[in-house]
Each structure stands twice: as C-alpha cells, then as structure tokens.
N, C-alpha and C positions, 0 to 999 in steps of 0.2 A: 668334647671328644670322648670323653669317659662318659659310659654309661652304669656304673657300680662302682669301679675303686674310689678311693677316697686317698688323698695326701698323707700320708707318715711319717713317722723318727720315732728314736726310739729313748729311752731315759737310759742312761747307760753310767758306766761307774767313774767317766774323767768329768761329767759335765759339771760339777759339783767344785771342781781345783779351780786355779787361778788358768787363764785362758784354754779352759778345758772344753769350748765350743771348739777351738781351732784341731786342723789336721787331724780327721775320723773319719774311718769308713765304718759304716755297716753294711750287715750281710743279711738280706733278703732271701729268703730259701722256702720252695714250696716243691712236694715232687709230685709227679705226673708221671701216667703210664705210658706205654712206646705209642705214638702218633705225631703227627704233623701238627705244628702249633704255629700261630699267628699272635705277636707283642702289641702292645700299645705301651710305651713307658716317657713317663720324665722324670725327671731328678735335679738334683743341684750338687756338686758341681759336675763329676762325670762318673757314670757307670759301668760296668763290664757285666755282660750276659754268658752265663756258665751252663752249658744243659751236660748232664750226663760226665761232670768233671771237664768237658774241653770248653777254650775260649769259644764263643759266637762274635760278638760284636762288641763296639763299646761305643759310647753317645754321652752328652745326646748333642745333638748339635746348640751354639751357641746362641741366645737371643738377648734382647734388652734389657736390662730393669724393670720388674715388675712383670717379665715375660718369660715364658717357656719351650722351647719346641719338642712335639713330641717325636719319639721313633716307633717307625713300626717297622716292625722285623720278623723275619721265621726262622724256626729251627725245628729239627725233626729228633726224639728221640728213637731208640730202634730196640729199648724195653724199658720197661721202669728206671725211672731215674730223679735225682734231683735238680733242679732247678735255678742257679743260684745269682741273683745282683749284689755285684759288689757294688756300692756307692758311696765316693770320697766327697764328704765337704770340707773344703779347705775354709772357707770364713775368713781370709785375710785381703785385705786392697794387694790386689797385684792385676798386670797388665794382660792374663789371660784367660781369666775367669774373673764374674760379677762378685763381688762381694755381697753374701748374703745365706741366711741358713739352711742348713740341709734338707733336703726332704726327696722321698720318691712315691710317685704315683703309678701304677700296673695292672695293665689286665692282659691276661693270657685266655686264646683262643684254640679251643681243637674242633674235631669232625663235630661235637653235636653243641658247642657254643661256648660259652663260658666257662672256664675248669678253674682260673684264681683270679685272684685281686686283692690291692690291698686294701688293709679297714684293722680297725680296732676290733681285738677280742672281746664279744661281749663275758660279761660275768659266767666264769665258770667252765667257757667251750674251750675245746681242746686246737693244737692246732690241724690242719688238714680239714678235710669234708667228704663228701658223698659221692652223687655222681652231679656230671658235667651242669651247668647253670642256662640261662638264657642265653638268643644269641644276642648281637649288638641292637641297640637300636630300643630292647624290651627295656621295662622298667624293672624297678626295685635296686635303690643306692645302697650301697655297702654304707654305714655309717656307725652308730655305736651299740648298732644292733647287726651282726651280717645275715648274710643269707644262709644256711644251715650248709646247701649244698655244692657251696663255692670254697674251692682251697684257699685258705689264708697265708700270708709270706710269714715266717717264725723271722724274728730277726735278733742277730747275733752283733756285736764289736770284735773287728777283726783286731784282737789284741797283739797280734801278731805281727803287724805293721807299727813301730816307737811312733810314739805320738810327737815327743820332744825332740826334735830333729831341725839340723841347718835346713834353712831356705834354699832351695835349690838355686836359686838366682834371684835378684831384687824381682823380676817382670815374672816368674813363674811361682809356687808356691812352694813344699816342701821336699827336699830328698827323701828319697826311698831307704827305709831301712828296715827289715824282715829279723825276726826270732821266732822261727819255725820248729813245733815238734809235732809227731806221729799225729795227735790229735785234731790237725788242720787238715791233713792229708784225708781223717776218715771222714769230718765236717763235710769234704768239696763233693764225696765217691758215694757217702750212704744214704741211705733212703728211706732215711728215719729221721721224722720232723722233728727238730731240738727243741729242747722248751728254748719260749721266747720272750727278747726282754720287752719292759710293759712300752707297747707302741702309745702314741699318742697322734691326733688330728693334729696338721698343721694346714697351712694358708696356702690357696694352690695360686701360682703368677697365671696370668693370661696366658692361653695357649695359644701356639701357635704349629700349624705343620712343619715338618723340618724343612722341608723346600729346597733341598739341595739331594744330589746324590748322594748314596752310602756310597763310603772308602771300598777302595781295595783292602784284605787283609793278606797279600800274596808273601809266603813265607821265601823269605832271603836268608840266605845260608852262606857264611865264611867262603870264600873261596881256596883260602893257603891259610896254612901256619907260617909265621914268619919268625916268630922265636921262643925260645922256651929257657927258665932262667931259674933263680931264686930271688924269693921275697920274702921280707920281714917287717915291723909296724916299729923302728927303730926304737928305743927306750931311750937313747939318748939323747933322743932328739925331744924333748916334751911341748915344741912349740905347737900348742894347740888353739892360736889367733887364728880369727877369721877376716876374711876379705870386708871389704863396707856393707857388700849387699847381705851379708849373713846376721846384723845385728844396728839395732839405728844409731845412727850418727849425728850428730849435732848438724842441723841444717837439711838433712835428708831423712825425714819421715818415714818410719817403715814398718810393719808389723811383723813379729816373729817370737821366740820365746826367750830370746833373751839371751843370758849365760849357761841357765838352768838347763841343760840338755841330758837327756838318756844316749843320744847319741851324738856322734861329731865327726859326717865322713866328713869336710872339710878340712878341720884339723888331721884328721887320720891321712887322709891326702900326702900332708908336710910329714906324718912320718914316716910315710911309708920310702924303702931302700928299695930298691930293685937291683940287681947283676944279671947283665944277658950272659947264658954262656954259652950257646949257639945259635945261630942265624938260620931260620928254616925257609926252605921254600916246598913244603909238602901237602900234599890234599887236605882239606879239611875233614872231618870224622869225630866221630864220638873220641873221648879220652878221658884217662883220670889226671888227677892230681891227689899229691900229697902237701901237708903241713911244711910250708916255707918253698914253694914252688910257685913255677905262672908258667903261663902259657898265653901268646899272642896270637892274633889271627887279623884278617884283612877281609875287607867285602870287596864287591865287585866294582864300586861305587857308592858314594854317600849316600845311606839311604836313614827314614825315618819310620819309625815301629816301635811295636810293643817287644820288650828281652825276653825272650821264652827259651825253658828247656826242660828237660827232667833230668832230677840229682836224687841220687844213690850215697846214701851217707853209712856206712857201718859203725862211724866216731863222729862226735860233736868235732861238725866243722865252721871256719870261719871265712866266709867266701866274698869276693869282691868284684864286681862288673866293672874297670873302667873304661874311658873312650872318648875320643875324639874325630873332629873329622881331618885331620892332618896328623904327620908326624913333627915333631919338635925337637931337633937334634937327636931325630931318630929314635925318638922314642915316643907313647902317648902321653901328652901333658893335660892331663883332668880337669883343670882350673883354666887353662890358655881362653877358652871364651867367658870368661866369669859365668862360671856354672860348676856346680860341683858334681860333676860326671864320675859318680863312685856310689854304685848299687851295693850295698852291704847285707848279706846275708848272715846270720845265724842259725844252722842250722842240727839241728839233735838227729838222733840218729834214727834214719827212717827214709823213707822215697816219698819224694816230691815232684808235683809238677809246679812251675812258675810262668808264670806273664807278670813281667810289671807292670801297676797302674799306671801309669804314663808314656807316653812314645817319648823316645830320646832318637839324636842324628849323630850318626859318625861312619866312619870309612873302618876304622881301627878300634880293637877290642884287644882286651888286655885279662885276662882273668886268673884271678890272683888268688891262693890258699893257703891263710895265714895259720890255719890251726886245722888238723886232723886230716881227714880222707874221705875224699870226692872220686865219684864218679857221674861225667857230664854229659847226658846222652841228647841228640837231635836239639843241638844250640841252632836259633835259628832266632829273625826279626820277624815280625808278624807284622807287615809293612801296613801301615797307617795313613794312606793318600787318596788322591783325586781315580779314581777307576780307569785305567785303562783303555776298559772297552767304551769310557763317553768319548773318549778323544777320535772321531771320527773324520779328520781333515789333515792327511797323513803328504810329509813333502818326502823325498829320498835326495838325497845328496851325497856326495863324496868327497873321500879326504877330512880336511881337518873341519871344512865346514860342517860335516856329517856327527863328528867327535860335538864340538858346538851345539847343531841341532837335536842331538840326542841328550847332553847335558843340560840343555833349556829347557825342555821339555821332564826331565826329572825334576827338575828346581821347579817347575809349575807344579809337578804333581803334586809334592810335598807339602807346598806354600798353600794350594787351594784345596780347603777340606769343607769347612761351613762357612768359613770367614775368608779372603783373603788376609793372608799372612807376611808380616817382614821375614823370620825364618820360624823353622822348626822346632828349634833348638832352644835358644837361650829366652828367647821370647815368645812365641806364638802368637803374637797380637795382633788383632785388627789394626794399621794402620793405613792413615790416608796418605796420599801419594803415591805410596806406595803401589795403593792400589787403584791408580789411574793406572801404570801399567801394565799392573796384571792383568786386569779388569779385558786390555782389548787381546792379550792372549786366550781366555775363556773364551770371549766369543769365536775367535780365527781358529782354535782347534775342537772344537763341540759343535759349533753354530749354534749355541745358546749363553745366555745371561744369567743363568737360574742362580749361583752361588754371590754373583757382584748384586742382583736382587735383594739377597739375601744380607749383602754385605750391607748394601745405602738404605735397607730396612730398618736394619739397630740403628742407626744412625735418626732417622725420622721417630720410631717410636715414641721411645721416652715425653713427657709433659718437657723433662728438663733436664739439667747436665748438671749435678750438687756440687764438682769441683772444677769448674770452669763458670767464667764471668757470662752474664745472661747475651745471648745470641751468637754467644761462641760454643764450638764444637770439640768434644775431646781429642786429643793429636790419634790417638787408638781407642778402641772398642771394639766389643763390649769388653773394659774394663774402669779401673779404679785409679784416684790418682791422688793419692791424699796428700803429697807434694804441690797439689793446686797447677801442676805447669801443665800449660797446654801450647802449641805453635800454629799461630796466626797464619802463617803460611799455607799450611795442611788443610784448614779448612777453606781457605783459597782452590786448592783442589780438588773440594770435595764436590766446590759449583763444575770446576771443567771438566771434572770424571759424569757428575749429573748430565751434562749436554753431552757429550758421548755417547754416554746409556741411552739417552734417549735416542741418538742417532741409530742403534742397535736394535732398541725392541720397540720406541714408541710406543711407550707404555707408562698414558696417559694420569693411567690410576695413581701408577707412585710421585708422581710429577706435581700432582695438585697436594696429596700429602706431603709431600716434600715443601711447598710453598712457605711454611712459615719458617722453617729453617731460611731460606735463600733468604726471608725479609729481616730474619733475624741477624744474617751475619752483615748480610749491607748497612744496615741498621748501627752494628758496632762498627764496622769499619772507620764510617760517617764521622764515630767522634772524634778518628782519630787524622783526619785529614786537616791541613793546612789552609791557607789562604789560596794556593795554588790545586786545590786538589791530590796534595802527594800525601801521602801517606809519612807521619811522620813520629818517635818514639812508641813504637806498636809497644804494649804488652805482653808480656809471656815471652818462651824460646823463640826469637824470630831464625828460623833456623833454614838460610839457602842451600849449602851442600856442605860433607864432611870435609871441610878443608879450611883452607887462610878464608876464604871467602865467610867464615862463619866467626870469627873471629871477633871477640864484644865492639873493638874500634869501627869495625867497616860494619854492624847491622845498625849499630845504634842512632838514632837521628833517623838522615833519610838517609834509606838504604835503597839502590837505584831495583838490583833484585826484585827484592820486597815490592816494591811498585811497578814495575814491571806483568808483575804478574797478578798484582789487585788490576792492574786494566786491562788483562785477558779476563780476569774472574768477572769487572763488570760486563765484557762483551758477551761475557759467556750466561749470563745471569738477566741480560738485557732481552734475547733469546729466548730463554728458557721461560720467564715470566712476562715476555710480550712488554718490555715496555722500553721505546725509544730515545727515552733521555741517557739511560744507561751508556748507552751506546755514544750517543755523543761526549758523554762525562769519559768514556773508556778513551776513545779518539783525540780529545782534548788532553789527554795525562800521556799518553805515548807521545802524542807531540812538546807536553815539555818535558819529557826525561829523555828526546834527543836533544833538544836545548840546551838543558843543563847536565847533560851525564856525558856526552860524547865530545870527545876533545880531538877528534881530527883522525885519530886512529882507531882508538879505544874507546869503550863505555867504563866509568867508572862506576866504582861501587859505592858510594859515601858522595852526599853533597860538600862536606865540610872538609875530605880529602881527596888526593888527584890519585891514586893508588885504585889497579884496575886489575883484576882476577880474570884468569880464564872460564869460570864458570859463568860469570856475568854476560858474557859475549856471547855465550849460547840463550842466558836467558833471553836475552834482547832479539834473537832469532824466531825461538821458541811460542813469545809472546807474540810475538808484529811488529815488535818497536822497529825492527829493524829487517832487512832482506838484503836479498841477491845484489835487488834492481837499485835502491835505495843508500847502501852501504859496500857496494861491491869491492873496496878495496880493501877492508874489515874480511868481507866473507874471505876474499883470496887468497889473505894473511891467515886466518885461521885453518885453510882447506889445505895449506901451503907449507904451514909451520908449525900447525900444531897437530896432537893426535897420541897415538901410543906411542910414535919415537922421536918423542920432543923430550925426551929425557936423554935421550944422546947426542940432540943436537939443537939444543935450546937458544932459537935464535933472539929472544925475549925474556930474559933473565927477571926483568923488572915484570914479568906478569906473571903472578901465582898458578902453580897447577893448580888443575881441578881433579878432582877424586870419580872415582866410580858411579856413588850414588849423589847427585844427580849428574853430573856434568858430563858424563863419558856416555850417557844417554840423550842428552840435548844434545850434543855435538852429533851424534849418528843420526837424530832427528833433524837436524839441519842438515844433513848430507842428504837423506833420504828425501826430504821436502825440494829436492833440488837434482833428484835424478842422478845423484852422482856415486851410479851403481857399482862403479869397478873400485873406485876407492872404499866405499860402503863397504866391499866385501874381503879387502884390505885390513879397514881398520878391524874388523869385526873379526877376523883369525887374528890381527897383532892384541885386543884386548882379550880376547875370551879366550883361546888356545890352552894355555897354559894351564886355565882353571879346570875346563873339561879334561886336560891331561891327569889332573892332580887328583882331582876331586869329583869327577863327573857330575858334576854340579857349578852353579855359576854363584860367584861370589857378593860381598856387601862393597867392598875398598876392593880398590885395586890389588890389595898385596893381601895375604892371609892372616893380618892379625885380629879380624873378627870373624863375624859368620862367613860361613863357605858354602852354604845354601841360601840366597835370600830373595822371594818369592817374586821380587820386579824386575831381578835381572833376568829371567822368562823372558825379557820383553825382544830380546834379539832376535827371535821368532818374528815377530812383526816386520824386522828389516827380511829375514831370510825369504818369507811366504811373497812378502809385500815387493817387495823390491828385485828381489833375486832370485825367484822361484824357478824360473827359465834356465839359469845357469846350471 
C-alpha cells in the first residue's frame, strides 16, 4: 500500500530504564502549506491526526498479530500549518490492544502528489523538503537515503504524558496523566519543524485495509450542571493501595509498573474528599474554577469519546476529569466499574487545548481543581462510534418502546467501531458471543457485514493463538492473554456466529479461510468427549451465564449447557463445512442430554447433580434440544412463570435466576422463535425500561453494578424490527 514511506520509532530517553518500552507516545510532525490533503497511515497501538492544532481523526482500526490495517483519511488545511501524529504504544498484554512494539508508517497526499512520509534522516539533512513528490503508484522508497523533496515527520516524546502510571483497568492499558507547560501548546500551533529524535527503521506487519467505516466524531456537550462543591486530595487520608488490576497478584499475571509510579490517580481517587454544597440544575457553559472547588455536569446519555476542551491557566493548576456512567449514592464513583476514571492534569500556566488519548464512557462528569485557577472553555466528548449516517434501516416507535429503541441503537453505536465490542469502557474487547449478537444488529440496521467481516477476520488470520491450547480460539481479540484462560464455550460460538455470516453475505471467500479453524476447534473438542459423545471436564473458563449457573459445582464434569450447545456448534459446523456425519453426531447428543438432563420438568445443569437453573432451560431451547412441540409443558412453565417479574413472584424458588448476559436474551429468543409477540414486547419494556431511563444505553447484568453499555444488549433491536415492527 505504501509507495515511499518506510516503518519508524524513534530512540528516546525512557527506552534505556527498567520497562521503558512500555506506555510512550511519540509525536510525528511535518508542516504543509494550506491545501487538501489525502493520509495513508498505520501505527501501533493508536494514533490521533492533528492538522493546524485541531483533533482530525484517530485509528487505526484493529487487526491481528503480525497484521496492520491501514487508514486513509483527509484533512484540509486553510494556511500553513503543522501536521501532527500523536502515537501511543502501550507494549503491555491487555484485552484491547495486541501486544507488540511501536512503530508508524505515513504518507500524506496533496494537489500535485506526494508532500511527506516517513523515513530515516539521511546523514546530515535537515528536517522538512522542497516541493511536493510523486503521486501514488511512482517509484522511489523513502529508506536510509530519502527523497530530497519529500517532507520528513521530526519526531518528538510527548513528555508530557507520565510514563509511570496505574493501569487504567486489567483489560485496557494505562491512565491518562498530563504535566503541561507553554512549551506543548507552541510544539501542537508552530510551524517550525523541531529537531528530531534519531528515527530508526522498524518491521512493517502485513497490511491490511481498514474495511470498516470511520467513526463518527460528533461533539457531545453536558447538558446541565448538577452541582458545584469543594474538593480536596485529603492528607489524612494517605491510603494509596490499588485495586488487583493496578498491580500483579499472585495467581493473576499482569503487566504494569509496579509500586514505582510518578503517578497514582488510583490512589488519589481514595483521597480525594469531596462536599456538595449545592445542587444545580443549570445550562451547561464555559466556567472557571478555583483551587479546592468542582463542579459536576450530566450528558444527555451515556456516551463514548475522546475529553476535549480548552484551559486558561494564569496559576499552576491541578485538574481532574472524573466519571462514571451512573450515580452512586448520588454521587460519581471513579472506581464502581474497576476502572480508574480519573484524567489528571498538571497544568503551568499558559492556554491549552486537550483531547485525551483514549475514548472513555459516562453519563456523569465531575471536574475537580485541586490546586490554582482554571478557566474551562467548550468542554465537550468528541464521540467515538459506529456513523450515524451507515445506519440506514430506521423503525419509529412510541413510548417506552421508543426510549428502548433509541438506547439500543446507542449501545450498538458505541460497541461497533472496528471490532465488535463487550463495552466501551472498562474493556473494549473483541469478544465472542458477544458478538453473535451484535453481529445480526449490523447487518438489520446498515444491511451490511463489513465491521463482523472484519471481526471473524482477526480471528482466521493469525498461523496461531501463543496463549491458548492448539485449535482453540481466544475468548477475545485482537488481544493478549498471558493468564493462559480462554472459554470453550465462546468459541462454540464463534461456529454459530460463522453460519449466520454466511446466511448474511455468502461470502464464500472467508469460509474456505476459515476452514482450518472449524477443523481445528472440532478437533479439540473430540478429546474431550466421553464414551457417550458429551462433552465432559472441558478446559479453561467454561463459562454459561453470569449467574449460579456458572458456578465451579454445576460447569464441572458434564455440564448439560456446555453440551447443549457443542451440538448446535456441530450442527452448525456440519453445514458450514459440508459434511453429514456432524450432523448425526449433533442429533445423537441432543437426544441424550434429553435422556439424561430432563427430569419430567426441568433440564438440569450437572450430570452428577439434580439442581437446574433458569438459564439452562433457555439453553435447551436455544439449541433444539428442546421445543414448543416437544417439551410443551417446560415452555408453559417458563412463558408462565418466569421472566422479569419472577422476582415478585417466584413460583420456583429451587430454580436459580438467570442474569442478563445470557439468559434474558435466550428467553426472548425463545419467545420470538414462537411468535409470542405481545409478551415479547411485555417482557422487553419490563427488562430494558429502566436502563434506557437511567442510562440510555442497555446494560451487562440486569442491575448496574458492571457496564451500563454492553455492545450485545443492541441485540433487542432484533426482537423490535423482527417481531414487532408493525406495532
């Protein structure tokens, strides 16, 4: 795809300490006169594109190991100006980025062709060039000689960003923590190439297109102030412990820096005091603060983006972003999703603009000034999701259903960026199952596949999977998992989300690529079957839904679940790769895990106990074990007696609830597979109501003590368009 640039990094002054690869960005910068400009960029881990001092874009989207994709983008400047990539490589295993080392590759385009790209300075040349270069397509590689009259990127270590900083969360990689003076402000605005540090060639991954839409970047803005108080970073308080995920623990592998920190929002978190002393309910607007003050604000709804604003400093100030996507007795609690939701600024004295590197989720913002005087002008989200204008298969509804439909559809946006995602927030991961659901949302509102293409691509890539046993597949990706765990279940999924796809695009190509995966995971399953074909002491998380049903007593052994749904995966696998024994083996295991799991009422969950879950009874739906026709006095019972107000009047004490993710979606799946419209749209206001009230977003658990955006509960859209669209 590159016709000149060449792969970079740069040698800089941490790389040299004890994990001094980890958490660095560098800064890329070349300037260009006013014209229309066309990108080609990749990088490792993510970038941000700056023309003229404002955000443009940030990427690049995610691919496999040993893979890249690139972005192409435009931007227009409107006079001379500089140019600037920021680019984080984090270098640590976590669950939303590859672990591996930095590097950015770029060629910038105007009216008469080529104007930069990266490369190694030869001996002696300054940075910048001449006039504009080739267009695409001509020869001559930028390499350790460049082209005389091609702008070269100076590159800088945005020192400015604390290197030594808590883990934002086990699954994502570092908190944000800024020491800002005058000198960053003229680095982002002037239009004078800085000396730069000595670049070096690095290794380019296999490219690939980005293959998915660019996000929306649509700026969200507070709606109300809701209270304004004092704050202070208590001193008597000095508990500066971190949570598990901030440091490793005996038995859970992790990488991060240790004790050793420059910074600690984390800890700061625990000392910080807060006193409301009044309750606003006022427009939102520019405002200042003073040292030991905050000020609270509210969004319209959970939303996900990059923190932007411009800050007016006169005094070294000390500034804090936190936030959540709920209140917490009324308050915002920073840590409630294990995540340390606390942007710390330092800032000297001088005017700034800000975007954080990273998109964060919340409803509720808290902005705190522990030292000096701020003034906060055009605070606002620079939203981070799926485009708007792709969603092109538009339902209207009213009432609560409409509150619902409109909060589903945020949760998709969020969730679907390059990857399908569990949430926004605390993890950003590709996960499987998950994304069977999302998966037929993309196609019902785009009528296209492009980003779940994108998804079961990283998945097929790779030769292989280095922390997972051979023909098993990681539970998410693209990421790391240096805990070794993966869940057997998930990739059970990732055959019935494959035969889906295929129902959607019949698209041949990725199907035959795909083939050695399907023979690989059959393959492992195999070893682990019994004399009867059940699947029996799986390895790894066997993990059915967050509830009793997950429980070590009821997976371990045979677990009826678990099999359950290994004989939709062979049905579905039998299909997909044409081959008809499958099929019988799939038909043969449904028929004895009604044998041996179904006691007259119930399907249990454990061969070895009589103890049966609510979520089991949907799986046995879900899969075929069981039906209308078949089990009609089961369906009855559950259409009858269970649902969202089985918790007021639980006529089955001895059967465990089932939770959100999965069960309160198999059961509406079992509703819907059965035409049973008016209740469908029943239970569907009694579970989701509340959340679009609270949150306008759809939740992980039934109740709010994890994510309050999670990318499968979208999937209610399926019931609304599919089912109830007429209504």
């Amino acid at each position: 795809m590159f016709t000149h640039a060449r792969p970079v990094w740069a040698h800089h002054s941490r790389e040299s300490l004890p994990q001094g690869d980890m958490n660095n960005t560098l800064c890329f910068k070349t300037v260009l006169p006013a014209g229309d400009y066309q990108v080609l960029a990749a990088a490792a881990d993510v970038f941000q594109l700056y023309a003229g001092g404002v955000f443009i874009a940030a990427g690049p989207a995610r691919a496999a190991h040993s893979f890249a994709r690139c972005e192409r983008l435009n931007f227009t400047l409107r006079e001379e100006g500089p140019v600037i990539f920021a680019v984080a490589s984090y270098n640590v295993f976590n669950y939303c980025y590859i672990k591996q080392p930095g590097f950015f590759c770029c060629e910038i385009y105007g009216p008469e062709g080529l104007c930069a790209a990266t490369g190694v300075y030869p001996p002696g040349k300054e940075a910048g060039g001449d006039a504009a270069g080739e267009a695409p397509g001509e020869s001559s590689a930028l390499s350790g000689n460049a082209r005389p009259e091609v702008n070269l990127f100076t590159a800088r270590l945005l020192e400015e960003r604390t290197q030594r900083t808590d883990r934002y969360s086990y699954q994502r990689p570092f908190a944000e923590s800024y020491h800002y003076t005058p000198a960053w402000s003229e680095y982002m605005l002037s239009c004078r190439n800085d000396e730069s540090l000595e670049l070096y060639e690095t290794a380019l991954p296999k490219l690939l297109e980005r293959g998915v839409p660019q996000p929306d970047y649509t700026p969200r803005t507070p709606v109300r102030f809701t209270a304004q108080g004092t704050g202070a970073l208590n001193p008597e308080n000095e508990d500066m412990s971190r949570d598990y995920f901030m440091i490793e623990t005996p038995g859970i592998p992790f990488e991060s820096f240790g004790v050793e920190l420059e910074a600690r929002p984390c800890g700061e978190i625990r000392r910080m005091k807060f006193r409301i002393e009044k309750e606003l309910d006022a427009p939102f607007g520019d405002f200042s603060l003073k040292g030991g003050s905050f000020l609270s604000c509210e969004m319209e709804r959970n939303y996900t983006g990059f923190i932007c604003c411009a800050l007016e400093c006169p005094q070294r100030s000390v500034l804090s972003f936190l936030f959540d996507e709920i209140l917490t007795d009324g308050d915002i609690s920073p840590l409630r999703l294990g995540c340390v939701n606390n942007l710390k600024l330092i800032l000297e004295p001088g005017r700034y603009y800000f975007v954080s590197m990273e998109p964060y989720t919340f409803k509720y913002l808290k902005i705190a000034l522990f030292e000096g005087e701020c003034l906060v002008k055009d605070l606002r989200l620079l939203e981070y999701a799926f485009p708007e204008g792709e969603i092109i298969n538009t339902l209207s509804l009213s009432g609560p259903l409409e509150e619902i439909r409109q909060a589903a559809v945020e949760t998709f946006r969020q969730n679907v960026l390059d990857v399908y995602m569990d949430c926004p927030s605390r993890e950003r991961g590709g996960w499987l199952c998950d994304s069977f659901f999302t998966s037929r949302i993309e196609k019902l509102l785009t009528g296209s596949s492009r980003v779940e293409k994108a998804f079961l691509e990283n998945f097929i890539l790779p030769e292989g999977f280095r922390d997972v046993p051979a023909g098993m597949l990681p539970m998410c990706y693209p990421s790391d998992h240096l805990n070794k765990r993966f869940i057997p279940n998930w990739a059970m999924f990732f055959v019935l989300e494959l035969r889906e796809y295929m129902q959607r695009t019949n698209d041949a190509e990725l199907l035959m690529r795909a083939r050695p995966r399907l023979e690989g995971l059959l393959e492992y399953f195999k070893g682990f079957e019994n004399a009867d074909g059940l699947l029996e002491n799986l390895d790894g998380w066997v993990f059915v839904e967050w509830s009793r049903a997950n429980d070590e007593e009821l997976v371990r052994g045979i677990n009826f679940p678990s099999n359950m749904l290994y004989a939709r995966m062979l049905e579905d696998a039998s299909v997909l790769l044409e081959r008809p024994e499958l099929m019988r083996r799939a038909l043969r295991l449904k028929r004895i895990i009604r044998e041996r799991a179904f006691n007259g009422l119930f399907f249990k969950d454990n061969a070895g106990l009589e103890e049966s879950t609510e979520v089991c009874q949907y799986y046995a739906f879900f899969t075929g074990v069981a039906d209308k026709e078949s089990h009609g006095e089961l369906y009855n019972v559950l259409k009858t007696h269970f649902g969202p107000g089985r918790r007021e009047n639980n006529a089955y004490p001895q059967v465990a609830f089932a939770n959100a993710f999965i069960g309160n979606y198999l059961r509406l799946e079992m509703l819907g597979m059965n035409d049973e419209k008016e209740q469908l749209l029943k239970e569907i206001e009694g579970y989701f109501l509340g959340m679009a009230q609270r949150t306008g977003t759809l939740w992980e658990h039934d109740s709010p003590q994890a994510s309050c955006n999670h990318g499968f509960a979208s999937h209610v859209l399926y019931w609304l368009y599919k089912y109830c669209g007429e209504n």
